[in-house]
C-alpha positions in Angstrom: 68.7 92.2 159.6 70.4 89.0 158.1 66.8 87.7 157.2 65.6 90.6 155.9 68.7 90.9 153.5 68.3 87.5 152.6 64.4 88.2 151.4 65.2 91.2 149.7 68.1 89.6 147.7 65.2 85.8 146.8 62.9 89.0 145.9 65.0 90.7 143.6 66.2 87.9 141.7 62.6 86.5 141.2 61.6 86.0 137.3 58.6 87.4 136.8 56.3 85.2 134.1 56.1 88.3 132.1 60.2 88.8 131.8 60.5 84.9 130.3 60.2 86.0 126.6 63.5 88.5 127.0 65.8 85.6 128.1 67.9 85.0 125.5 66.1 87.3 123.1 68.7 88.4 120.9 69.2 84.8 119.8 65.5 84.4 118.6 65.0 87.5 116.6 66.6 89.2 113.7 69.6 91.3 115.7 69.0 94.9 115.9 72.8 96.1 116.5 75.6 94.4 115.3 76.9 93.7 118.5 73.7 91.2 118.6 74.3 89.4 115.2 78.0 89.1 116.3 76.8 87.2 119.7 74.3 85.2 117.0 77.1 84.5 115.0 79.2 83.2 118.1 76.2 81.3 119.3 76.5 79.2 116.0 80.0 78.8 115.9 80.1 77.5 119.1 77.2 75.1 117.9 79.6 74.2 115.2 82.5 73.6 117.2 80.5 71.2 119.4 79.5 69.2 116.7 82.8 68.7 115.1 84.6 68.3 118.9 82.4 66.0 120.1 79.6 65.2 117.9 78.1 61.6 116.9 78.5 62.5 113.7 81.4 64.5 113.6 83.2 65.7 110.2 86.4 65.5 112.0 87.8 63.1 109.5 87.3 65.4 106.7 89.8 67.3 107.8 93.3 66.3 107.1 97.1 67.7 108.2 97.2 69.8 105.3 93.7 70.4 103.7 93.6 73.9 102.1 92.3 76.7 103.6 89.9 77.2 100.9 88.1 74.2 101.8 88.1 75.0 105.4 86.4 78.6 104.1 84.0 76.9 102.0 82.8 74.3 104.4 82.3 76.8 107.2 80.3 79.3 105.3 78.5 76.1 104.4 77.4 75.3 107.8 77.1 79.4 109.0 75.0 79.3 105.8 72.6 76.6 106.8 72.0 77.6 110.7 68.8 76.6 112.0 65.8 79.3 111.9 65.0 80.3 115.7 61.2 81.0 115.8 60.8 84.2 113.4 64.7 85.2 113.4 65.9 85.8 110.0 69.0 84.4 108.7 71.8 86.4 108.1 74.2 86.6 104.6 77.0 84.7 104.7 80.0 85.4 102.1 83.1 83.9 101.5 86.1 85.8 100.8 84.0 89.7 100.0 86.4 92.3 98.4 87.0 95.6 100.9 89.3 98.3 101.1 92.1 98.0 98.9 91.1 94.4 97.7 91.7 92.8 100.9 89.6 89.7 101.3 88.4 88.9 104.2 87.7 84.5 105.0 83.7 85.1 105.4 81.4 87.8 106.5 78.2 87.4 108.1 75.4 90.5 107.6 72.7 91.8 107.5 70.9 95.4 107.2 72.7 96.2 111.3 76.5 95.4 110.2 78.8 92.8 109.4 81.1 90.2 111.4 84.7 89.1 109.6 86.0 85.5 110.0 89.2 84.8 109.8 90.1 81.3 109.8 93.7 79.9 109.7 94.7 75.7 109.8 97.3 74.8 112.2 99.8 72.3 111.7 102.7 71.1 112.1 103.3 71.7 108.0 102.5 75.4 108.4 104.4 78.1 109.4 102.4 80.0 111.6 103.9 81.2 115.0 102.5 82.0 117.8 104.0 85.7 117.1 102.5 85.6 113.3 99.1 84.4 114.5 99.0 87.8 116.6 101.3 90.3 114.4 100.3 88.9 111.0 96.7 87.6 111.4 95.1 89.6 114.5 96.7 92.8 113.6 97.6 93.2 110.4 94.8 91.5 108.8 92.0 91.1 110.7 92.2 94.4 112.8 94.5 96.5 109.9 92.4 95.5 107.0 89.2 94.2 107.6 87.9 96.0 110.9 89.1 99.4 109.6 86.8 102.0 109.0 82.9 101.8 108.7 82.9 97.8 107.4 82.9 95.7 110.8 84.0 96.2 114.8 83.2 92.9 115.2 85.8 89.6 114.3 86.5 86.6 115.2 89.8 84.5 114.1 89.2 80.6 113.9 92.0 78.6 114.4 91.6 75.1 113.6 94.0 72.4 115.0 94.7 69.5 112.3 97.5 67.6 114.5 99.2 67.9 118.2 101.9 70.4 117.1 103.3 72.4 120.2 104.0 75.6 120.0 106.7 78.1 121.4 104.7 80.8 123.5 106.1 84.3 124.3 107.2 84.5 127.5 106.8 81.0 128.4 110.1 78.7 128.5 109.7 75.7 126.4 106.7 74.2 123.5 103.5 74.5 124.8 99.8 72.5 124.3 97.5 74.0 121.4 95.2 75.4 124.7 97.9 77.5 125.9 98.1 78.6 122.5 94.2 79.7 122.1 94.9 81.6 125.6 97.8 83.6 124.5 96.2 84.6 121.2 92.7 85.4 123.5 95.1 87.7 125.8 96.4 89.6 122.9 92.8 90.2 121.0 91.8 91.3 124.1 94.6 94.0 124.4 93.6 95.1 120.8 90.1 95.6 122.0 91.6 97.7 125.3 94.2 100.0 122.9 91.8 100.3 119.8 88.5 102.5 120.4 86.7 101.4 117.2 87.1 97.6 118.1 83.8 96.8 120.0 84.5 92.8 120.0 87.7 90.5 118.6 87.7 86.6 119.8 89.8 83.9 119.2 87.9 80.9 118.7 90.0 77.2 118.2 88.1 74.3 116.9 90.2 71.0 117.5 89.7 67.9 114.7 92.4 66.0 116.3 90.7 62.3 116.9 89.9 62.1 120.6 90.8 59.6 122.7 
């Protein structure tokens, strides 16, 4: 029975030649939902990040304790802007700072015809006076969920946090300051409650990219 088992489960988890094209196939075609353009659009931030984290060439340096965030906006879109073509995929709009409801402006967008993914990015340091608290109250919540995810313009966000020196950081519920890591989970636990209380969220990550020098 035991062998039998064991050839059925090497038999079902067999790729077939013909299956080979559908691995990964969302990332080398335009998307056809928006959930698909927001996992492109994670795919390339998480190319980003690499390349600034531990790149050879890393732009690390052109990042200073605190450098605007309008800079920060306009070299992301820069690099969203100029992401590699993937066989016949199409490359998706990127704008910085589009008006919606109300005037609110959102960081950057990413779209095409399927939808839209907002970016929200916010520069940590120890000059600034976000919290812990604000990053989820003010940032995840208010803006990001409150303004820019709100009716038919995106379910999809992400909020980039970008660490600019080794600032600790008091966590809710946990005694004492705290690394930058324990930061990115506690703001990953709370944008996953959002996306467990609010129906028309479909996706909201937390995404940190760290320019601190390494050692």
């Amino acid at each position: 029975v035991r062998e039998q088992a064991a050839r059925s489960a090497e038999d079902a988890a067999r790729v077939m030649p013909s299956d080979l094209p559908a691995i990964g196939e969302s990332f080398t075609r335009e998307p056809h939902t928006e959930t698909e353009l927001f996992d492109q659009v994670m795919a390339r931030l998480a190319e980003i990040t690499e390349g600034v984290e531990k790149g050879p060439f890393s732009e690390r340096g052109l990042f200073p304790v605190g450098i605007l965030e309008k800079q920060l906006q306009l070299w992301l879109a820069a690099r969203l802007e100029d992401t590699p073509r993937r066989r016949f995929t199409a490359r998706f709009s990127v704008t910085r700072e589009p008006t919606v409801d109300a005037d609110k402006r959102t960081d950057i967008e990413v779209s095409t015809k399927v939808g839209k993914v907002c970016i929200e990015i916010k520069p940590l340091d120890i000059n600034r006076g976000y919290s812990a608290k604000s990053l989820t109250e003010d940032t995840l919540n208010r803006q990001l969920v409150g303004q820019y995810l709100r009716g038919k313009n995106s379910r999809h966000g992400v909020l980039l946090v970008f660490r600019l020196d080794r600032k600790t950081w008091q966590i809710p519920g946990i005694e004492g300051y705290r690394e930058f890591g324990e930061l990115v989970d506690y703001l990953r636990r709370q944008a996953q409650a959002i996306v467990a209380n609010d129906h028309h969220i479909v996706r909201l990550e937390v995404l940190p990219i760290d320019c601190t020098a390494r050692n």
